[in-house]
N, C-alpha and C positions, 0 to 999 in steps of 0.2 A: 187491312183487307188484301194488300197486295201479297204482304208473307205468304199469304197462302194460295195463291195462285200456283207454284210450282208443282205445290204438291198436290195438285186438285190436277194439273195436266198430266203429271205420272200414271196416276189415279186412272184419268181418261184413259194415258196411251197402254196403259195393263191391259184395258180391255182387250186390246188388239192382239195379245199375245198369253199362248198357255207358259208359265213360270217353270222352267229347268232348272235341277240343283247346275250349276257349273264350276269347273274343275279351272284351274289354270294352268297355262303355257297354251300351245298354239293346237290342241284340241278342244278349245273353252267353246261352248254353246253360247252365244251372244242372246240376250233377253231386251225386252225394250227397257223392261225399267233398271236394267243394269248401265245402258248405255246412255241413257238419260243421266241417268247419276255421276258417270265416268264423264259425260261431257259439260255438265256443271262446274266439277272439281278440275277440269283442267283447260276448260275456256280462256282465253288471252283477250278476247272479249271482254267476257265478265271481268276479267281481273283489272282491266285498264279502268272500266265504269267505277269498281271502287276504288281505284286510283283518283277518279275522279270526284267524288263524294271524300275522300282526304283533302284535296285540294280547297274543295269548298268548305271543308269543315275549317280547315288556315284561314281562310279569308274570312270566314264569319269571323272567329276571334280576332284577325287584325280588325275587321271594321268596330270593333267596338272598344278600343282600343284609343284613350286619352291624348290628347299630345302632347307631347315632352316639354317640360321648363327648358329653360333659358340662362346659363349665367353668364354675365360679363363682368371684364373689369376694364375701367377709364381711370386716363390718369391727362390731369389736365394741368399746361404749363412748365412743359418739360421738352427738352432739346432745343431749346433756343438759345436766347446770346447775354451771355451779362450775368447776374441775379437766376436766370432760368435755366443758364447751361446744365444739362444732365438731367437729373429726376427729384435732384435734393428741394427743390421749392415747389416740384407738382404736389397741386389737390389728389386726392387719389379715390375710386368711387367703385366699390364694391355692390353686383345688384343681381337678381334674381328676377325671371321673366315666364310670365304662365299667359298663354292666350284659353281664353273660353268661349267654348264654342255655345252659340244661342241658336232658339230658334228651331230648337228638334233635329239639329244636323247630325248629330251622334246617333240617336233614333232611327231618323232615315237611314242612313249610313249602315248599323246595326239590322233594318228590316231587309235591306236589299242583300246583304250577306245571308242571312235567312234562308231566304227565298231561295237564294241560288243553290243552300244547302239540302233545299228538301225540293228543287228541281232535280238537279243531281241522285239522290233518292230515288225518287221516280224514274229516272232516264235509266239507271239498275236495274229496276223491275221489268224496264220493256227490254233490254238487252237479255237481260234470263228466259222471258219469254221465245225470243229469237231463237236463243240455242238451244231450247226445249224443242222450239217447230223444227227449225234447222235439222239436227238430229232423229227428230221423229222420220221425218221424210226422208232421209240416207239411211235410216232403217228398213224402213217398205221398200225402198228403191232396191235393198239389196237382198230381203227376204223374196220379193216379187221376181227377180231375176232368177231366184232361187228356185223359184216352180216353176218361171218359164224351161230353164236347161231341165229339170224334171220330166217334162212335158215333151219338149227335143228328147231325152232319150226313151220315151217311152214310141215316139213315131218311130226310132229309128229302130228298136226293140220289134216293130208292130212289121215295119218292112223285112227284116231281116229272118222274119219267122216264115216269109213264102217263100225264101230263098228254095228250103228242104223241096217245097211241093212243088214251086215253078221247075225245079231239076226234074224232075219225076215229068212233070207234064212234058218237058224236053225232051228226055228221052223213048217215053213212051209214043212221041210224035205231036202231040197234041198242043206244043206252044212251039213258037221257035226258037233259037235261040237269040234274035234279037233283043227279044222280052227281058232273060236275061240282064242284058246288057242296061233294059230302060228300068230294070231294077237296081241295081249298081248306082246308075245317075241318082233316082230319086233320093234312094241312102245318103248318096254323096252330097246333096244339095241341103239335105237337113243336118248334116253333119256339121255344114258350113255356114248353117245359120246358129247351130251350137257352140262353134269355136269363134262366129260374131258375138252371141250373145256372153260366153264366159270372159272375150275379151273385156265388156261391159263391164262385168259382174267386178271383172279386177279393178275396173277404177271405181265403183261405187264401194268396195268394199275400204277402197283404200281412202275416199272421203271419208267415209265413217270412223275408221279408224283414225284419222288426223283430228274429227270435232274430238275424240273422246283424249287423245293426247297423245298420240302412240303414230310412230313414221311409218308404218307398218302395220298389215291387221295379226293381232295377235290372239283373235278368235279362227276357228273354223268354220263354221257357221250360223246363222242368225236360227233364233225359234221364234215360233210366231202362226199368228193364222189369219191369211188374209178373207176370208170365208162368207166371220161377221160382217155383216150388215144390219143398217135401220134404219125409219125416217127420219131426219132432222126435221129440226123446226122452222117454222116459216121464214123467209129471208126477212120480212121487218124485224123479226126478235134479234135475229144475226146483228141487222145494220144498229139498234136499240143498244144492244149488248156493247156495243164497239166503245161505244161512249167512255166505256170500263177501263178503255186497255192504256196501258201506261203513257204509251205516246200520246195521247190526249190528256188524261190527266194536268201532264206535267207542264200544259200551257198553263194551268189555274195560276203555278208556283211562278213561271216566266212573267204574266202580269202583274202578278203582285211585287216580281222583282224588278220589272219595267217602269214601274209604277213609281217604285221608291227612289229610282234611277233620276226622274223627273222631279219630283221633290225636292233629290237634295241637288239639281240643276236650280230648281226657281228660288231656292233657300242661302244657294250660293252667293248670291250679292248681299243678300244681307250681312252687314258686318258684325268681324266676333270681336272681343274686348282683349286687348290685351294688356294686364296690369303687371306692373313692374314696382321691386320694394328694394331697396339699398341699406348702405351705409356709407358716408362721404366724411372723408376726413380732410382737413383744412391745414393747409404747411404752416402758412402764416400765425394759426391760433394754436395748433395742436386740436384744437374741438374735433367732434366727431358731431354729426348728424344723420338724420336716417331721409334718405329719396325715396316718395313717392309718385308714380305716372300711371297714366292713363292714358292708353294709345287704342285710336279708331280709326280703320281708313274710311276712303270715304270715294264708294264707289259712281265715280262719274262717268270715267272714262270706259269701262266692264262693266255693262249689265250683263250677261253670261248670256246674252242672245242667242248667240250660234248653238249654245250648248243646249238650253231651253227647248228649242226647234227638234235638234236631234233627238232629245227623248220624248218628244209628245209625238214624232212621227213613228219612232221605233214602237212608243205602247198604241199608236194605233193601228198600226200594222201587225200588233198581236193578234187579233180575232179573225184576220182575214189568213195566215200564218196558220193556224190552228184549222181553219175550216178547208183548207187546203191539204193538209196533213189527213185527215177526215174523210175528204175524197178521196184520198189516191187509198187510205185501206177499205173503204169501201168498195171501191173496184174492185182489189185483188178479192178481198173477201166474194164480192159476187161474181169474178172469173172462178172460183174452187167453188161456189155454190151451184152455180150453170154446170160444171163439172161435174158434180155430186150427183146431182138430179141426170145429168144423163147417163152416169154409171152406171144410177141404178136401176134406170129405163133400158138399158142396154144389157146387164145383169137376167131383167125379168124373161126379155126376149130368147135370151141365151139359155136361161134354165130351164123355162116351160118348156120350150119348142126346139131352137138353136141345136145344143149337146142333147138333148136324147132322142132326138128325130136322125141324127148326123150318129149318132151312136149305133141306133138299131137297123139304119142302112149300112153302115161298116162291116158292122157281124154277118147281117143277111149276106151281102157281097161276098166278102171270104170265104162264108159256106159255101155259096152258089160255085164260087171259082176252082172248089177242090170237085165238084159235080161236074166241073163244063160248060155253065150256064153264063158264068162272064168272064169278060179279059183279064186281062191282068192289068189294062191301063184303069178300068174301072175299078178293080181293089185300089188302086194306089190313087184316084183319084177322092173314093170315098178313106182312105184316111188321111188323105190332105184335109179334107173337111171336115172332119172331128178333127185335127188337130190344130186347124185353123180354128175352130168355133172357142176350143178351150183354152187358146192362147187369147182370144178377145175377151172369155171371163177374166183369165188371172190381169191383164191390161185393166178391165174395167173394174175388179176389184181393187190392183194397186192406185189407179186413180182415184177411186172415191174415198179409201184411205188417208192420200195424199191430199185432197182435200181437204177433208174432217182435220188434219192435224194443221192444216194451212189456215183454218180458222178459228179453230181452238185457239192458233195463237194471236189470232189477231182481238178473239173479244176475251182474252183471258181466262176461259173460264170452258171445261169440256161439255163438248154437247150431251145433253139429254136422251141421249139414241138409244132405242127400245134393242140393242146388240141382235139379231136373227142368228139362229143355233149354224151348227157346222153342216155344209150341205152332207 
């Protein structure tokens, strides 16, 4: 089930964007699901998680893993005085030594390497996840940047086109030339919020560019449409859904390797056997004979107490561990849901009413000002306010976005969102 969650978030983050053939070197049109893909293949991330899924896959095969014979050799009756000087009248005793382990310890042993191997597994799937949302959201952050400076030069495009008429009104007496001057400002203050906002653009563009591997962006820029919108589904399906996502999952695999942890703790004092088989040769006769033992300890002094304790507390503290884990994504998930819902209450307001109330005073005003009917502070006041209104859509569109993709990753799976066409 999990395989397929990357491709099912792709899938989702498509929606959000119209698909460009792209070219390569530093004119490349950046795509969501090109970047998605680029930051799969060169995640340090991901690459350590299956580092780590090797790891466990070692230990599984040590833990199941025999333990090694024994051989020795005794030589008894040798380096003393008289008759026994040197080794020429030692008995000599050649032997071979296997301990067996009883009692399921190899089992246990072999479960909890398991465990740990397809915990590890899992713990993969929620880091992919990661740099799926990761990614998504350095996407929109830098496509949405994109239409804000858009928008900055369109006000400053919008100012700079009274320039012609305020001269004219100047000279024909009818403005002064202070006006002038509070024209220049206005210019000059959205210019300055355009060289803030490109400053921005430079470092989100240059996040994006490091998730996908690259020290440098070696696109130009992102495609995309922040526009779509839709309803998601209720927050219980959200909190429902979560149950899904890896990071939860992957407590099932921790108890079960908690579990085994404790096992071979209380299995530990039981003693294993260890049988030993020879061959003894005798100086005195020349005979040869074969030794047999049997050796058991005999646990008085270690019953493995300390150890016992440790793992009945560790696997009890698995489900509170877990439901801990639980809450804190359910937060984040219902901080991007609260977000979502107010993007798109803020979106409603904005389109119905908001931009084309703020739109068709803009126009009206600028007629009126070539007429003589308003100032010039009132043109430039009413396009502060469309340009104000339509910089709160592309905000609240990049927010609800950033959302969607901030939950998507958190319940694995893209939302069901009925997409609303391009305004």
């Amino acid at each position: 089930m999990f395989s397929t969650y990357a491709t099912r978030f792709a899938c989702a983050a498509a929606l959000l964007v119209a698909f460009m053939p792209t070219r390569h070197a530093h004119s490349q049109t950046l795509t969501m699901g090109s970047a998605l893909q680029r930051a799969l293949a060169a995640s340090p991330r991901l690459t350590a998680a299956e580092r780590d899924i090797g790891i466990a896959r070692g230990q599984r095969i040590q833990s199941g893993a025999l333990i090694n014979p024994e051989i020795s050799y005794e030589i008894d009756g040798a380096l003393g005085s008289g008759a026994y000087r040197g080794t020429r009248s030692a008995d000599s005793t050649l032997q071979i030594s296997q301990v067996f382990e009883l009692w399921g310890k190899r089992d246990a042993r072999i479960a909890a390497g398991q465990a740990g191997l397809d915990a590890a597994g899992i713990e993969r799937q929620a880091v992919r996840l990661e740099v799926l949302s990761e990614t998504a959201i350095a996407f929109l952050n830098v496509l949405g940047l994109q239409r804000r400076i858009e928008i900055l030069n369109e006000q400053v495009e919008a100012i700079d086109q009274i320039s012609p008429l305020l001269q004219r009104r100047v000279e024909a007496g009818a403005s002064s030339v202070a006006e002038t001057g509070r024209a220049d400002v206005a210019s000059a203050l959205v210019k300055a919020d355009r060289e803030r906002t490109k400053a921005a653009l430079a470092s989100a563009r240059r996040e994006l560019a490091i998730l996908m591997g690259d020290a440098a962006p070696k696109f130009s820029v992102v495609s995309g449409r922040l526009d779509a919108t839709g309803r998601p589904p209720s927050f219980q399906a959200v909190v429902n859904a979560i149950d899904a996502n890896p990071q939860l999952v992957r407590w099932k695999a921790i108890f079960a390797q908690r579990n085994a942890q404790l096992l071979l703790a209380r299995l530990k004092p039981y003693p294993d056997v260890t049988v030993s088989a020879g061959m003894r040769r005798f100086h005195d006769t020349g005979d040869n004979a074969v030794r047999l033992s049997v050796s058991v300890p005999i646990p008085i002094f270690d019953q493995n107490q300390g150890n016992i304790l440790s793992a009945q507390e560790s696997l009890a503290k698995t489900a509170a561990e877990r439901q801990g884990n639980r809450n804190t994504l359910i937060v984040v998930a219902g901080r991007a849901y609260d977000t979502l819902q107010g993007s798109l209450r803020e979106l409603a307001i904005l389109r119905e009413s908001g931009i084309p109330k703020a739109r068709d005073a803009a126009a009206a005003i600028s007629e009126g000002y070539g007429q003589g009917r308003y100032s010039l502070l009132e043109v430039l006041d009413a396009q502060a306010s469309l340009a104000q209104a339509r910089l709160r859509e592309q905000e609240a569109q990049q927010n609800f976005h950033v959302a969607v993709a901030t939950i998507e990753g958190l319940v694995g799976n893209p939302f069901a969102l009925a997409r609303g066409s391009a305004r």
